[in-house]
C-alpha positions, 0 to 999 in steps of 0.5 A: 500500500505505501509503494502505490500511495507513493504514484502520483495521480495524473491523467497522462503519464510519460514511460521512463526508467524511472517509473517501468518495472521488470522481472523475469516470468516463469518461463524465463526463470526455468530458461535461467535454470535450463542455462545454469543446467547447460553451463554445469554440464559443459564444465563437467565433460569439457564440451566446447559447443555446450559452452558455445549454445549456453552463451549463446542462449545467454546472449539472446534472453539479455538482448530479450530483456533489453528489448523487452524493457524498451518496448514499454519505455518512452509510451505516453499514457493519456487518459481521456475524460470518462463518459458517465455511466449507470449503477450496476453497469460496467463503466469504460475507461477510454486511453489513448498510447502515444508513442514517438519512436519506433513500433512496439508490439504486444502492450497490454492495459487493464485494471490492477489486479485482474486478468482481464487485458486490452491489447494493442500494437503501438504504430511509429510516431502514432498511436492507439487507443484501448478501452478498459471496463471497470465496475463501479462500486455504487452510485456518485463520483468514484476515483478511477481504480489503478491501471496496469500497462505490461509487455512480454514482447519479443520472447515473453521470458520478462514482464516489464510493467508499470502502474498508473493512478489516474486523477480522472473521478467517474460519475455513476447515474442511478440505475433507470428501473426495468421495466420501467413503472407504469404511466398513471 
């Protein structure tokens, strides 16, 4: 709690080293395990090509992780001005990626602590736009819950991350009954 209550709240948010985290996946610690298995082998019956691939396997998951970590930093998050919305409905939160180098593939945005994902691939010099939903928790004005941006591009053996507050308040209108009452 004290490390998310540390974020800012803001409706735009600039990717740097600073604010994108990184740890390796479950797959990527079991390629650090099969690497690890690979070197022991290779000292043990002095096999030159066994050296050969694990360094060469190194090699590329440290390039993946730099890559990795470069396809999520520099985005700019821009959250546009949420629409109202009805109790007991989910409400849409409408976010907008800019991205002023290259192309980057495979960005993700959703609510912390979900499993539920936008996708998109960010165009050069461009940018897209993804729409996460959201339950509200009742009628009123409600801060917008913390959002997540991760990738896992190009080898999925790290997830980069960052986590977003975003100061925008969504308004939530009773809920019109159904079937509406009878005229008198």
């Amino acid at each position: 709690r004290w490390f998310i209550n540390r974020l800012p709240r803001a409706d735009q948010l600039r990717l740097t080293h600073r604010n994108v985290y990184i740890l390796p996946t479950r797959a990527g610690l079991m390629l650090g395990l099969t690497l690890l298995l690979l070197l022991v082998g290779s000292i043990n019956y002095q096999l030159n090509l066994g050296y050969l691939l694990t360094f060469l396997l190194l090699g590329c998951s440290v390039v993946g992780m730099h890559v990795c970590h470069g396809n999520l930093r520099g985005l700019q998050l821009r959250l546009e001005p949420p629409e109202p919305s009805f109790a007991r409905q989910n409400a849409l939160i409408n976010i907008t990626l800019d991205n002023p180098g290259r192309t980057r593939h495979g960005i993700a945005v959703g609510e912390a602590g979900t499993d539920h994902w936008s996708w998109t691939d960010v165009p050069a010099r461009g940018s897209a736009r993804v729409q996460v939903g959201w339950s509200p928790p009742g009628r009123g004005r409600h801060a917008l819950p913390r959002l997540t941006a991760q990738t896992g591009f190009p080898l999925g053996t790290f997830r980069v991350w960052t986590y977003w507050r975003p100061a925008a308040e969504q308004l939530v209108y009773p809920a019109p009954e159904t079937p509406p009452p009878p005229l008198p």
